[in-house]
C-alpha positions in Angstrom: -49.8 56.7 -70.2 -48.4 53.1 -70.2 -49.0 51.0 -66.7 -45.6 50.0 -65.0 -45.3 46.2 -64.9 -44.7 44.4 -61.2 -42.2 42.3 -63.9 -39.9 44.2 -62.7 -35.9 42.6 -62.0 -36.2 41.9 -58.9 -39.6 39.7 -59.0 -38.3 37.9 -62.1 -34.9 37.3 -60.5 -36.9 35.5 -57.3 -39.1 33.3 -59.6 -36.0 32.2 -61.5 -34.2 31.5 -58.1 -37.1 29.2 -57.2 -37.1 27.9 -61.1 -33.2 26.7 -60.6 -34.2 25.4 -57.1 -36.8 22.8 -58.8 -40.2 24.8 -58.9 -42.6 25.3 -61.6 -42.7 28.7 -63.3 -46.5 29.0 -61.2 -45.3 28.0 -58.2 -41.9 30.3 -57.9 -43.9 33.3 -58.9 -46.7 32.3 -56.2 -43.6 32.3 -53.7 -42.8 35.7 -54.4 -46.6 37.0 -54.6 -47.4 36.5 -58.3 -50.6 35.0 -58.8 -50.1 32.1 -61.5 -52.9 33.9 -64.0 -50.7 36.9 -64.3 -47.1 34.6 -65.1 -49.2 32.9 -67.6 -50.1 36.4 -69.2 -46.7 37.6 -69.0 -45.0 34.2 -70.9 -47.8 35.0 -73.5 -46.4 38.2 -74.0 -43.3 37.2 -73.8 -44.1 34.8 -77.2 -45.4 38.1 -78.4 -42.3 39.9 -78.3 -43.2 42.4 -75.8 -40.3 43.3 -73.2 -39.4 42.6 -70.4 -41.2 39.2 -70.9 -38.9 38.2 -73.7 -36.2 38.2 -71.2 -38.0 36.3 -68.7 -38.6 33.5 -70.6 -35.4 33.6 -71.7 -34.2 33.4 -68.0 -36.8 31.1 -66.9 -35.5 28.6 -69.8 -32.1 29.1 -69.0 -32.7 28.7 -65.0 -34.7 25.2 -66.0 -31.8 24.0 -68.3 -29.7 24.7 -64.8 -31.9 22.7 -62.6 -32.0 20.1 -64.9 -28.3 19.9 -65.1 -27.7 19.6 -61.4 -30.3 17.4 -60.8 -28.9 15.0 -63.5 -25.1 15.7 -62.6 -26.2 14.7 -59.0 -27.9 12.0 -59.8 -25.2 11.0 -62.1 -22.1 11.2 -59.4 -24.3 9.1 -57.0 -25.0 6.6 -59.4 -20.9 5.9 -59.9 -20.2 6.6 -56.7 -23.0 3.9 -55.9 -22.0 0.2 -55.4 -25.4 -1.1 -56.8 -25.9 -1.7 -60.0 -29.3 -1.0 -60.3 -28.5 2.1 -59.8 -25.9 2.2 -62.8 -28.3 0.6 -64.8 -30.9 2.6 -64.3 -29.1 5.7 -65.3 -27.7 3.8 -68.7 -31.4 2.9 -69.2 -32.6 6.4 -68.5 -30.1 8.5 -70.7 -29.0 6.0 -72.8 -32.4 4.0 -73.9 -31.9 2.7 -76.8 -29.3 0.5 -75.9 -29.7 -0.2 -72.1 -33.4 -0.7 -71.8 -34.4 -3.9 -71.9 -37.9 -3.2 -73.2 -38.2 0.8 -72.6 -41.8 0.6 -74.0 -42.5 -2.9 -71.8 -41.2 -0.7 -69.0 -43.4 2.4 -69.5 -46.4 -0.3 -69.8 -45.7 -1.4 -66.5 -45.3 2.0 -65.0 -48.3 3.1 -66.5 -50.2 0.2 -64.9 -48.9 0.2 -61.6 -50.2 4.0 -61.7 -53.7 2.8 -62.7 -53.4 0.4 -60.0 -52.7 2.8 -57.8 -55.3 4.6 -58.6 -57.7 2.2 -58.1 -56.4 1.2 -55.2 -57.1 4.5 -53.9 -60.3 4.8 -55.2 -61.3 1.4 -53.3 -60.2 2.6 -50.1 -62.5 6.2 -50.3 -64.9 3.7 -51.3 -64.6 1.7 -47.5 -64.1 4.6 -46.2 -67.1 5.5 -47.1 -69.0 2.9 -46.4 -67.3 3.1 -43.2 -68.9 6.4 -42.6 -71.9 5.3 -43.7 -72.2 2.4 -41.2 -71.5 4.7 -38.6 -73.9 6.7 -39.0 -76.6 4.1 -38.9 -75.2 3.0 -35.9 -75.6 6.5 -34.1 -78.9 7.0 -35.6 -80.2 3.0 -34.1 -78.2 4.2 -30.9 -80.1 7.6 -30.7 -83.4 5.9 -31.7 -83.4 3.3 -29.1 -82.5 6.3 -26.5 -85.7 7.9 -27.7 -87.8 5.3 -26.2 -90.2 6.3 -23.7 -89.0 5.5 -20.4 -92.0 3.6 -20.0 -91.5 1.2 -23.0 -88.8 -0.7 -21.2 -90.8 -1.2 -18.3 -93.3 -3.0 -20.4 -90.7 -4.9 -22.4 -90.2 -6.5 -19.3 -93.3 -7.1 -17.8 -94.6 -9.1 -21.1 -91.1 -10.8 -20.9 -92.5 -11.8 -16.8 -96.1 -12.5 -18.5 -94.5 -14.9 -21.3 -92.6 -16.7 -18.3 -95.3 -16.7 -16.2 -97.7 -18.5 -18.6 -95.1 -20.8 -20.1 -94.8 -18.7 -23.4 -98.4 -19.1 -24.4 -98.8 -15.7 -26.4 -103.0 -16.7 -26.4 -103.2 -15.5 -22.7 -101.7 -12.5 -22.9 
């Protein structure tokens, strides 16, 4: 007897709502209750041929074509709507690259390095933070140490502090 699939119409037509809307596959079938796991195992048997996976992928490829084409229509429309031309320019250098880029691969460089940099950026501030934390934490531990003294110890800080006075610092007498 062959297991009924959750795949069912519904579900699939949810994930593909969330698909057009911008999510990832993973994340529109989380939305609806699908762990991420069990899409993955259903596009793989969707690549097998097994139904009703073939028509999801089908529909989830469609429904990311869609997203794509309102996302770049949008952006599109703004862009000539715009009155910068940076704007413009950056969509001709975007679709059109070959011709409008200045330098698309001087440009990727530069995009790629202001990532690194801010990844190391990031990483130097976990590293203050850190040491942040760290100095803290020797502070509380000095503070809790000195309130450890003996009650007694700060009476005698200050009496050899009276004797050192009294006998004109002369540490021999005392």
């Amino acid at each position: 007897m062959a297991r009924t699939t959750i795949c069912t119409p519904g579900k699939r037509k949810a994930i593909i709502e969330g698909i057009k809307n911008g999510l990832y596959p993973s994340t529109a079938a989380q939305r609806v209750g699908i762990d991420p796991s069990t899409i993955s195992k259903w596009l793989s048997k969707g690549e097998e041929g097994i139904e009703p996976y073939v028509t999801l992928i089908n529909e989830i490829k469609k429904a990311d074509s869609e997203a794509e084409y309102n996302l770049v229509s949008d952006t599109y429309k703004k862009a000539l709507e715009s009155k910068s031309v940076i704007e413009k320019v950056t969509v001709l250098s975007r679709r059109w690259r070959n011709r409008w880029a200045e330098n698309a691969q001087l440009e990727d460089a530069a995009v790629d390095a202001m990532r690194g940099l801010a990844a190391l950026l990031e990483a130097q501030k976990e590293g203050l933070d850190l040491l942040t934390s760290e100095r803290r934490s020797l502070a509380n531990e000095r503070d809790t140490s000195h309130n450890n003294r003996c009650p007694n110890q700060d009476v005698a800080i200050q009496q050899v502090s009276q004797l050192k006075q009294l006998t004109g610092g002369n540490n021999e007498s005392i």
